[in-house]
C-alpha positions as protocol buffer text, in pm:
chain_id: "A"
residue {
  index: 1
  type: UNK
  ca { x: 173 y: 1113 z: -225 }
}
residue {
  index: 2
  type: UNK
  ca { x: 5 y: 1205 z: -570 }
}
residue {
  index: 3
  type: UNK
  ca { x: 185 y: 974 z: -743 }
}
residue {
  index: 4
  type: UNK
  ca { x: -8 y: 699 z: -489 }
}
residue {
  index: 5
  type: UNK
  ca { x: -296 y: 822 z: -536 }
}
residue {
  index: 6
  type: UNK
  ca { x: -256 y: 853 z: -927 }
}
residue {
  index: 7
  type: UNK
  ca { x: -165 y: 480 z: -910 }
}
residue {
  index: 8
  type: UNK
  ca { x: -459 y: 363 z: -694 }
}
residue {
  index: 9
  type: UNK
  ca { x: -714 y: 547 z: -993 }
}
residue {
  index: 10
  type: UNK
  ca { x: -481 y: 357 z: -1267 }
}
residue {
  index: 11
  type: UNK
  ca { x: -472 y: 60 z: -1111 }
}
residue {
  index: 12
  type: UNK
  ca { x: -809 y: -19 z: -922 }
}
residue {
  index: 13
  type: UNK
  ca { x: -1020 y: 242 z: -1075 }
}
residue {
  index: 14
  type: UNK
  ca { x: -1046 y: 377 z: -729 }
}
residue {
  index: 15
  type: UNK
  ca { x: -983 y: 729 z: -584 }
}
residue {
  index: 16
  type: UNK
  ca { x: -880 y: 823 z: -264 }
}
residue {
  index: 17
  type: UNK
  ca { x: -684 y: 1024 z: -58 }
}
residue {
  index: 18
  type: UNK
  ca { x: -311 y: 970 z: 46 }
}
residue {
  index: 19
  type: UNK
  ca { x: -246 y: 1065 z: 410 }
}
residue {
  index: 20
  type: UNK
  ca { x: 49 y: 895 z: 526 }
}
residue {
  index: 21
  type: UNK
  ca { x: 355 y: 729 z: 359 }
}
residue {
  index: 22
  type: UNK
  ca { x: 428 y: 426 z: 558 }
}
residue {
  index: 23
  type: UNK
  ca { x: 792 y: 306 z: 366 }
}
residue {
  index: 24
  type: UNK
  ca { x: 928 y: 132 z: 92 }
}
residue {
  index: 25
  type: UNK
  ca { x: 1060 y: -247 z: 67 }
}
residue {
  index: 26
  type: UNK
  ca { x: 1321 y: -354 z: -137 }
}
residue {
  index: 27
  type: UNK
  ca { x: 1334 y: -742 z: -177 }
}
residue {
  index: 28
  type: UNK
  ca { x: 1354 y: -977 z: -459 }
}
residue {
  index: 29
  type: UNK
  ca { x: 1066 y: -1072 z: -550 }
}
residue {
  index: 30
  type: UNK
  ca { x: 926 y: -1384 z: -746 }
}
residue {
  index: 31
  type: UNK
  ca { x: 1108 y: -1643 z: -929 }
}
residue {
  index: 32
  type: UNK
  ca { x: 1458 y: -1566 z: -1074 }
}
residue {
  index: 33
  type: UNK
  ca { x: 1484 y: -1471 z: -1405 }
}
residue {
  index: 34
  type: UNK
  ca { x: 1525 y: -1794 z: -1685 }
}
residue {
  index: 35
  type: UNK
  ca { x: 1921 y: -1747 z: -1623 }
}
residue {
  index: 36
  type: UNK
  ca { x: 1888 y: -1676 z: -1274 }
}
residue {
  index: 37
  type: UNK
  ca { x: 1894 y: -1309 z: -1240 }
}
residue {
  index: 38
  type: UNK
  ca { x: 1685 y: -1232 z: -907 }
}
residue {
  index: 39
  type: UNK
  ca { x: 1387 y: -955 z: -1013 }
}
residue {
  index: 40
  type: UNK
  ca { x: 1419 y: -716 z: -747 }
}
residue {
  index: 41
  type: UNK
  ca { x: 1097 y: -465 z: -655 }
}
residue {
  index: 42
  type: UNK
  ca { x: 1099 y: -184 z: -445 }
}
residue {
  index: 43
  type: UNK
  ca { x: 715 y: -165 z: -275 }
}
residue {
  index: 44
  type: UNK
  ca { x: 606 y: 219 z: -143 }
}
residue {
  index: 45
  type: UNK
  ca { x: 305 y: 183 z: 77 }
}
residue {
  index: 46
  type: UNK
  ca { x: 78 y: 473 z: 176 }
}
residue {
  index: 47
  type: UNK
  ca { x: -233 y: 490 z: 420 }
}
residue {
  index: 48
  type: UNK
  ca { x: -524 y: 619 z: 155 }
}
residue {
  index: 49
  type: UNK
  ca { x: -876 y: 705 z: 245 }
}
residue {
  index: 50
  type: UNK
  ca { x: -1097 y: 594 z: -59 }
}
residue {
  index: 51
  type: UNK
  ca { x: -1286 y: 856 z: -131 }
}
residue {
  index: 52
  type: UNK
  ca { x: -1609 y: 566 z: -148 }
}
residue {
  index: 53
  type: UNK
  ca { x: -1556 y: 305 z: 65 }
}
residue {
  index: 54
  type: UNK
  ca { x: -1831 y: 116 z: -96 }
}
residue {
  index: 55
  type: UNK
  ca { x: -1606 y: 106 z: -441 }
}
residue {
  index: 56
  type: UNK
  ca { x: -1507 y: -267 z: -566 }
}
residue {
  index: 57
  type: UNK
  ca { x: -1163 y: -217 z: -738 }
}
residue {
  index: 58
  type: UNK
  ca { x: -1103 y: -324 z: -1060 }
}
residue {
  index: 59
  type: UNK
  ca { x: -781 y: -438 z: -1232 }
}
residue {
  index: 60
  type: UNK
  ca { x: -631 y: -567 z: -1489 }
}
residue {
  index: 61
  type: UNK
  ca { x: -663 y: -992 z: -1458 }
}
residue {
  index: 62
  type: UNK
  ca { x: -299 y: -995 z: -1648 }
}
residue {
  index: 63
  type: UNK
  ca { x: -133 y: -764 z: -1388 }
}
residue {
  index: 64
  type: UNK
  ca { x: -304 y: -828 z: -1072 }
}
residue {
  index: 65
  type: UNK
  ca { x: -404 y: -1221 z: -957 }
}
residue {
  index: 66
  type: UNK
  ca { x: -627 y: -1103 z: -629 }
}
residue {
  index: 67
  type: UNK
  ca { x: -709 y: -831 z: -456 }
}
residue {
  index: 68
  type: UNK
  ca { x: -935 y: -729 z: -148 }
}
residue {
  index: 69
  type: UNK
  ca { x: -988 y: -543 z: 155 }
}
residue {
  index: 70
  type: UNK
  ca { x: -811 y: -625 z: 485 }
}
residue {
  index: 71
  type: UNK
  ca { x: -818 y: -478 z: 860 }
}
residue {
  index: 72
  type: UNK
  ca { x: -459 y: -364 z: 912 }
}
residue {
  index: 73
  type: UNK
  ca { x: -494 y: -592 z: 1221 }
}
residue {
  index: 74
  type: UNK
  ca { x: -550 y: -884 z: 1006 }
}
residue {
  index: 75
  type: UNK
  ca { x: -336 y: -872 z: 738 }
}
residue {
  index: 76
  type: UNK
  ca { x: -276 y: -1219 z: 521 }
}
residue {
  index: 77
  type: UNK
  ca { x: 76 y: -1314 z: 552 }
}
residue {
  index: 78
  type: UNK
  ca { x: 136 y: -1400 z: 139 }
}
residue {
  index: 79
  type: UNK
  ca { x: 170 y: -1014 z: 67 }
}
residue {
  index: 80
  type: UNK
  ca { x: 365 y: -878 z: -197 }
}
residue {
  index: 81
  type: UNK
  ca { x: 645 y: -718 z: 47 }
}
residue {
  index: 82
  type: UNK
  ca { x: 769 y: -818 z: 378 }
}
residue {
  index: 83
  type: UNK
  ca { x: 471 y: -873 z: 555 }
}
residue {
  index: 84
  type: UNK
  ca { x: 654 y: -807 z: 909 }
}
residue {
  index: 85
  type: UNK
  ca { x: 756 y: -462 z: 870 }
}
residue {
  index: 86
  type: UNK
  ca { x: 514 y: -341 z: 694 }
}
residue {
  index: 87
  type: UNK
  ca { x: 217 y: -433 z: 987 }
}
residue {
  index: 88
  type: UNK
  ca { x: 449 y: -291 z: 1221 }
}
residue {
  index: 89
  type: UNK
  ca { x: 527 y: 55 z: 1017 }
}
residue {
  index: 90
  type: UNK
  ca { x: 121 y: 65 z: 921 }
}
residue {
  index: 91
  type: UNK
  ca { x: 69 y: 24 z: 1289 }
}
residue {
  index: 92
  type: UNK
  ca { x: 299 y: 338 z: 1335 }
}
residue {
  index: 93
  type: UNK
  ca { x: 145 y: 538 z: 1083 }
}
residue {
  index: 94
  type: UNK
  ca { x: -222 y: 466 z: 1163 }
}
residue {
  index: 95
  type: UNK
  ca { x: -169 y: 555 z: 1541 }
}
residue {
  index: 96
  type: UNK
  ca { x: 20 y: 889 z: 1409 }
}
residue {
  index: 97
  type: UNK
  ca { x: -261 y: 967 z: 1194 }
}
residue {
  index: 98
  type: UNK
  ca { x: -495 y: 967 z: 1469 }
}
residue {
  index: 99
  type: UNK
  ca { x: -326 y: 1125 z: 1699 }
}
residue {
  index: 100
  type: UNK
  ca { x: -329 y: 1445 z: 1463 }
}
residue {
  index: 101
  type: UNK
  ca { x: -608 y: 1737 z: 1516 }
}
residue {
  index: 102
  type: UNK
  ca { x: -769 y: 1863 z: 1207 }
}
residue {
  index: 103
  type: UNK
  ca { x: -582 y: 2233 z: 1165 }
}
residue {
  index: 104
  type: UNK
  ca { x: -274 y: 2103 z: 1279 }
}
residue {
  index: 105
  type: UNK
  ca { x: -80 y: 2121 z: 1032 }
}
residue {
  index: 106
  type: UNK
  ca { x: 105 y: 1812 z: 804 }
}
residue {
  index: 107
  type: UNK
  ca { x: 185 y: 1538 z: 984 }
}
residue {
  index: 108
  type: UNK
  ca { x: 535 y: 1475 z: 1124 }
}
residue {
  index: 109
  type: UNK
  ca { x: 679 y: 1177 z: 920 }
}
C-alpha cells in the first residue's frame, strides 16, 4: 500500500494514508492503437485517508484531464475502470474498514 500512497504524493501532490486495497481491473482501455492494437491497463484501487482533507490535488494537465472528489455512494459512471465492480468492491472494503476496532490488528483482506 506504499506504493499507493507514493503515487497519490506524485500524482496529486497529496498525502494520505492507504488502509484498504480494494482490487485491480484489467480492461482495455481507450482507443486502439493506430494499427489496432487494444492498450490494455490494469487499475489497483485503494481506500486512502488524506492526511488534509481540505487539500485541492494537483496534476499534471498532460496526464490527467479531470479530477475531483466523489461520495463512494455517488460515483460518476465515466471512470477510468469498470465502474460496476469497483462501487461494489469499495462498498466491501469501506464496510470492512469500519467494522475494525483500533488495536485490532491488520485488517482481514
Amino acid at each position: 500500500m506504499h506504493a499507493a500512497e507514493r503515487e497519490l504524493a506524485e500524482e496529486a501532490g497529496l498525502a494520505g494514508r492507504a488502509s484498504a486495497y480494494v482490487g485491480t481491473w484489467m480492461d482495455v482501455y481507450d482507443l486502439p492503437e493506430a494499427d489496432g492494437t487494444p492498450i490494455h491497463t490494469a487499475i489497483s484501487v485503494y481506500i486512502v485517508a488524506l492526511d488534509d482533507p481540505a487539500a485541492e490535488p494537483r496534476s499534471e494537465p498532460e496526464e490527467v484531464s479531470d479530477a475531483g472528489w466523489f461520495a463512494l455512494t455517488e460515483l460518476p459512471d465515466n471512470l477510468a475502470f469498470p465502474t460496476e465492480f469497483f462501487k461494489r468492491d469499495t462498498r466491501t472494503c469501506t464496510a470492512r474498514s469500519r467494522s475494525r476496532r483500533p488495536g485490532r490488528g491488520s485488517p482481514s483482506w
